[in-house]
N, C-alpha and C positions, 0 to 999 in steps of 0.2 A: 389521566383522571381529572376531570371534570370538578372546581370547588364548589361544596354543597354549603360551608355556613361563614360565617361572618371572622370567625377565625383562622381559617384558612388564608382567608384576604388580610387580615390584619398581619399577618406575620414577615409578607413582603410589602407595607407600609413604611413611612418613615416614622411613627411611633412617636411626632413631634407633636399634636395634637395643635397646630396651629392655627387652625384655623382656617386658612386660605381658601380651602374647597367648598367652604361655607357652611359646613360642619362643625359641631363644636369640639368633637374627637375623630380621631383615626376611626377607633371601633365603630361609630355613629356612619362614617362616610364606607366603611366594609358592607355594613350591614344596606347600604344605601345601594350598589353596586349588585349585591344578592338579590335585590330587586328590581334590579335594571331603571332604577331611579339617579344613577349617576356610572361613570366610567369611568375605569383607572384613570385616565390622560385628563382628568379633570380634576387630580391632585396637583395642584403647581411644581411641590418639590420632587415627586415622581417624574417629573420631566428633564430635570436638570441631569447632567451626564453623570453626577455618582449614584444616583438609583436608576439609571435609563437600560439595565439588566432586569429590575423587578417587573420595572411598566412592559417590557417586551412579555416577561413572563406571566403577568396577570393578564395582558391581553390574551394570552395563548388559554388559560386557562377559565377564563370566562366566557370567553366566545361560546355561545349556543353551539349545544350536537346539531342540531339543524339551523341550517343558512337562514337567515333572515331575509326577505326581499321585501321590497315597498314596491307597489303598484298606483299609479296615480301621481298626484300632485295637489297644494293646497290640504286645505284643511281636511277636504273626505279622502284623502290616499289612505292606502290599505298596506296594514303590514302582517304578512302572514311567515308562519315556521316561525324559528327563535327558539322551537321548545328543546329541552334540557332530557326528561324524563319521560316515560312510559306512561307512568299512572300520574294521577294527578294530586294524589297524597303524598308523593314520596318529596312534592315540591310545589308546584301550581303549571297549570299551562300556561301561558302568556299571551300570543296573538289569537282572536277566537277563529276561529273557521269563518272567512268570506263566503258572503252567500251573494253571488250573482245569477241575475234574472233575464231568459235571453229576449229576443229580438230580432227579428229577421228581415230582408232587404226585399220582399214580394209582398212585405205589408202594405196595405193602401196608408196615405196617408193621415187620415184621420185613427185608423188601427194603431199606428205607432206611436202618434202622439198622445193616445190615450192609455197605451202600454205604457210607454216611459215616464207620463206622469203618476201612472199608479206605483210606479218602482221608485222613483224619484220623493216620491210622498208620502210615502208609508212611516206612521208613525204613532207608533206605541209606549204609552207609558208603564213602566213596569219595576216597582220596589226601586221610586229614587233616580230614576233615569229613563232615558226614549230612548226606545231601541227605532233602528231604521233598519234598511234594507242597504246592502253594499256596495252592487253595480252593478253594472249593467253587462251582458254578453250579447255579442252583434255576432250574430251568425250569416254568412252568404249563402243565401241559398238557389238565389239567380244564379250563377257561373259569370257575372256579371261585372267586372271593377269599379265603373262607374256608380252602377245601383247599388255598390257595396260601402266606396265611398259618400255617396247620401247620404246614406244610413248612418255610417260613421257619424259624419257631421253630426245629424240632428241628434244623435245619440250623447254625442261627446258636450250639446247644451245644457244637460241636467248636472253637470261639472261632479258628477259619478264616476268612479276609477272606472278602465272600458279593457275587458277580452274584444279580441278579434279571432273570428273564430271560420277559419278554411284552412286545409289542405295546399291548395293553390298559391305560391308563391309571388304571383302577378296580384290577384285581387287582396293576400296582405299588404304589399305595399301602397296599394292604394289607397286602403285606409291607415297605415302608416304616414304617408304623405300627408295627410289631413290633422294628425291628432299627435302624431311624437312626440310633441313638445307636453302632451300629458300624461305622459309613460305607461301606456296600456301594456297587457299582457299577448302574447299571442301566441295563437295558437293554428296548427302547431307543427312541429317537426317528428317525421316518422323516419323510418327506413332508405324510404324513397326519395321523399323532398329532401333531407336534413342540412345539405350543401346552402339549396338556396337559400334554405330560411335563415340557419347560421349567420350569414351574410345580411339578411335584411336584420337581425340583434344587433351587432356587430355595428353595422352600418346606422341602423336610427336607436342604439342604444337602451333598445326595449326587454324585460324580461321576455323570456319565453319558455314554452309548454313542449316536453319532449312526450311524445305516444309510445307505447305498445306495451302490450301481454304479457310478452317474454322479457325476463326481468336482466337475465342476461342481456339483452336488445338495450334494453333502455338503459343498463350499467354502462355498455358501452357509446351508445350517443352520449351519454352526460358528461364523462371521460373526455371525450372528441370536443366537447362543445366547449369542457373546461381548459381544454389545451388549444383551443384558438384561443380564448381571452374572456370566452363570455360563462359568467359565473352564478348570474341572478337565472336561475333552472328551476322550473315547479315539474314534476315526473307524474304522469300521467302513467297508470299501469292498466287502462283499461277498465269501463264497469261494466257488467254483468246482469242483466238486473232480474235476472228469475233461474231456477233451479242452480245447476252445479258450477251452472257459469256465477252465479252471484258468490256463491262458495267460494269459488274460485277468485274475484277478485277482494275478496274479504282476505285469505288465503294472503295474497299477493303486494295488500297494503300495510299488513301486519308484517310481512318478512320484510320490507323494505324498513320502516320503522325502526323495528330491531334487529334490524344489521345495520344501522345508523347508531344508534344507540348503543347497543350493548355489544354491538361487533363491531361498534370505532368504524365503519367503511364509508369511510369520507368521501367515497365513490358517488352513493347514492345519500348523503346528507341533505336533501334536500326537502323544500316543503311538497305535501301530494296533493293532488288532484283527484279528484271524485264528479263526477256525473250523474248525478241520478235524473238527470232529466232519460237517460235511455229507456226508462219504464214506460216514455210514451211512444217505443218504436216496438213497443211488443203489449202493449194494455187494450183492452177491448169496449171501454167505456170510460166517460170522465172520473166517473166519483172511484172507482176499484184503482186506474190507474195515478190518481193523484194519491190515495191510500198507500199504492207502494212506493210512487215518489216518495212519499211523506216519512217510510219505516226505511227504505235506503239511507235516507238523507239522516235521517234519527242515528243511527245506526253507526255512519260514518263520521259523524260531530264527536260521538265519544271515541273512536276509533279510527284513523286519526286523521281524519281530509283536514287540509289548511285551506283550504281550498272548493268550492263547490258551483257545479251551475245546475241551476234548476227551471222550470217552466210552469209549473200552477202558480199562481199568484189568488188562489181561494183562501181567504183568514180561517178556515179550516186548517192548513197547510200549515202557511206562512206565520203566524201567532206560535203553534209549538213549538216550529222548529227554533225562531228568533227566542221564545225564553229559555228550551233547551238548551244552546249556544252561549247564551249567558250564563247559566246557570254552571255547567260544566265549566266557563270558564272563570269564572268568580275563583280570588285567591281563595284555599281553603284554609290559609293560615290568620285569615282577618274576618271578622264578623261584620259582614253589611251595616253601615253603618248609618247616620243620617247627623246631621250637627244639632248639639244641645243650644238650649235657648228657651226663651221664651215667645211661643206663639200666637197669634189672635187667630181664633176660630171664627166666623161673622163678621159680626161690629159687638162685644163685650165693651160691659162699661162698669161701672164702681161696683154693681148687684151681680156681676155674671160669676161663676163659678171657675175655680180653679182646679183642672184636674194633672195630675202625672202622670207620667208614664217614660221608657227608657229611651235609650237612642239607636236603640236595635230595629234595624228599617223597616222590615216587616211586622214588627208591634208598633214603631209611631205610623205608618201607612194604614194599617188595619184602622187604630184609633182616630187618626185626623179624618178618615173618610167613615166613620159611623159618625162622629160627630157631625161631618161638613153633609153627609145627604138624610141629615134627622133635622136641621136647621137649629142646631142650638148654640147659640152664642154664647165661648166661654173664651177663659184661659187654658193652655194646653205647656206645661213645664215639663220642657225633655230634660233629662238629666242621661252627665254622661254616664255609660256604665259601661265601655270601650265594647259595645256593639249586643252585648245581651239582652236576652230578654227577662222580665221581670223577675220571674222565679228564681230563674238562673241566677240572677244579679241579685238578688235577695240571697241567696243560699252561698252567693259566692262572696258575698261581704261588697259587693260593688253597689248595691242599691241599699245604701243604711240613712237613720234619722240625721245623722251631721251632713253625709253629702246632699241630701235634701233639702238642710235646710243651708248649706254654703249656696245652693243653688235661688233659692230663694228669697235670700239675701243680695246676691249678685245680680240678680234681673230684677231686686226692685217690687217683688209681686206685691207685699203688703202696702204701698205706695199706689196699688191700682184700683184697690177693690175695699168697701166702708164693714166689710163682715167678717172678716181675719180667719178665715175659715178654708181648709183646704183639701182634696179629695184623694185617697190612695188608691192606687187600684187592687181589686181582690184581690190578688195573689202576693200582695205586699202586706195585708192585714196587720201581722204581726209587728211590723214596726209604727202602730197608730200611736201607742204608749210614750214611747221612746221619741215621738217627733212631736207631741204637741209640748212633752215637757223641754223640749231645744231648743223648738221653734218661739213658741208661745202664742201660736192660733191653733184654734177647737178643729180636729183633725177628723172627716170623714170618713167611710170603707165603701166605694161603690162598690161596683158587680165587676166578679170575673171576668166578664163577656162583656167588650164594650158596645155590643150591638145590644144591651140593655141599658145601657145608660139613660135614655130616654121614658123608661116605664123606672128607672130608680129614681131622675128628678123629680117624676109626679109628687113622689110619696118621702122625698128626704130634702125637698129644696123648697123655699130659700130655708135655709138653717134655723133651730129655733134654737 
């Protein structure tokens, strides 16, 4: 059994609170560990030969239900699996679902250089961070090894983790020869091939992708593959992508899953594979067939691909699936957060207005961009309220007139501006009483909706 909380870890500590791990307690450096923000072996005294029992035993015990692999190198490698649990309540998932974008060796070349920079450059902002695209998949579809390795090459420029993607044991290694040294994925090993590919892992030291259906089948390649030596395995069980056949790999991904999980079969511990580019080997037109791309792919991000290659690159597509991914993986134990502070909105000067609001990312995001595309130069005071939003944070005692005015004390605000005057947002109302007498400046109530702000300063600014 698997440790789910901070106590569990604490118990085969050394309970010396020393410090060493750069912690200021034991319980602090457990609870660190639960989050994969540090590793037993990274207690000093845990090392030494009279706890070198526990460190074996916490290693055993923290290790993810599912293998961890990295793919890549450098700063864009990709790490998929790690996860622990089924649902994502019972814990968090941890690596999100890699979404690579393919590419193939019969493109002209102007075709692929304008493919791989649209993959390569994809970038969205979205609550607090840019989401990208993850990398790239090189598919042969010449028969070609030379045309395969080209591809490779130019592929492997955008310094995006890289699938290689054939059957054929000659034309993997050809783009293995080209790029090993940036630890692509490949793909892959079935029934037939499994000998040679095996040998080409083994030999350039690259994860790789075991195929088939039959789940039995691919129990036993990953079995095989694990007793030669090689152990970084993503399992492919086949996608489906219309009637009973899609049932059927839905079916397929889900037993693999949970027979990892909950039936401990460390056989098939591994992270999975999902395709839903195969919607376009059975789709009748662009926009219906990128549609089911799009519900495959939906589909298998919450259930449970680590894993994904796809082929529309339309911001119809690409846009839901990338916040979906995030979103799903977002911890559910932590509130999206953004760092408190004080902001300058424009260029504000001694006359602009101070308004608040929390440090819950989707309420400063909302507000900084009503402010910033209405063009009104103010002050913007986050305050922390460890990730809520105003009501919440009002009602939960996090957003009160002292942490207000600690806050505005500590950045200084009354130092900025000749009016001493400061702005609540509606849904904080109630504390207007309580914060002018703490504070000691004449306390405003804007509008609920900060997309009013700008029809409430006609009629309430400058201050009288």
């Amino acid at each position: 059994m698997k440790v789910k909380s901070p106590l569990e870890i604490y118990k085969y500590l050394p309970k010396t609170n020393c410090a060493e791990c750069g912690y200021d307690t034991c319980m602090s450096f457990a609870a660190n560990i639960i989050d994969r923000k540090t590793k037993p072996g990274d207690c000093p005294p845990l090392t030494r030969d009279e706890f070198r029992e526990n460190l074996e035993k916490l290693n055993e015990l923290t290790a993810p239900e599912i293998r961890e692999i990295t793919i890549g190198s450098g700063d864009r490698a990709v790490k998929i699996g790690g996860d622990d649990v089924l649902f994502r309540h019972d814990l968090t998932f941890f690596n999100p679902t890699a979404l690579a974008y393919d590419v193939w060796d019969t493109m002209s070349s102007d075709e692929l250089e304008n493919r791989l920079s649209a993959i390569k450059d994809y970038r969205k902002f979205y609550v607090g961070e840019f989401i990208n695209l993850d990398m790239v998949a090189v598919r042969c579809v010449s028969g070609d090894p030379e045309k395969f390795r080209e591809t490779v090459k130019k592929a492997s420029e955008t310094g995006l983790p890289l699938i290689l993607i054939s059957f054929n044991s000659e034309i993997l290694k050809a783009g293995l020869e080209e790029v090993s040294e940036q630890r692509p994925l490949i793909y892959g090993a079935n029934e037939n091939n499994w000998r040679k590919v095996a040998e080409l892992a083994l030999d350039f030291n690259v994860p790789v992708v075991i195929h088939s259906k039959d789940l039995d089948t691919l129990q036993s390649l990953a079995v095989t593959f694990s007793e030669m030596g090689i152990n970084d395995i993503v399992l492919d069980p086949g996608t489906e992508p219309i009637g009973k056949g899609l049932q059927d790999t839905f079916r397929r991904v889900i037993q693999l899953r949970r027979s990892a999980i909950e039936g401990e079969n460390k056989k098939v511990a591994y992270p999975i594979m999902v395709v839903p580019m195969t919607a376009w080997l059975v789709g009748k037109d662009k926009l219906s067939t990128t549609y089911w791309e799009t519900i495959i792919a939906s589909v298998f991000i919450v259930k449970y691909a680590d894993i994904m290659i796809l082929h529309s690159l339309e911001p119809y597509e690409v846009m839901p699936l990338a916040i979906l991914k995030t979103n799903i993986y977002t911890d559910p134990r932590k509130p999206v957060s953004v760092e408190a502070g004080l902001r300058e909105i424009g260029k504000p000067d001694e006359n602009s207005p101070v308004f608040i609001t929390t440090n819950f990312a989707l309420t400063y995001y909302t507000v900084e961009s009503d402010l910033t595309s209405a063009g009104i130069n103010c002050y913007l005071l986050v305050i922390d309220t460890e990730g809520l939003g105003v009501e919440v944070s009002v009602a939960g005692s996090k957003l009160t007139a002292n942490v207000i005015n600690e806050a505005i004390e500590k950045e200084g605000v009354k130092d900025r501006i000749n009016h001493n005057s400061i702005v609540l947002p509606g849904l904080a109302a109630r504390l207007q009483g309580e914060l002018e007498m703490v504070s000691g400046m004449k306390v405003l109530v804007g509008p609920v909706d900060s997309g009013r702000i700008p029809g409430w300063l006609e009629e309430n600014w400058p201050p009288s």
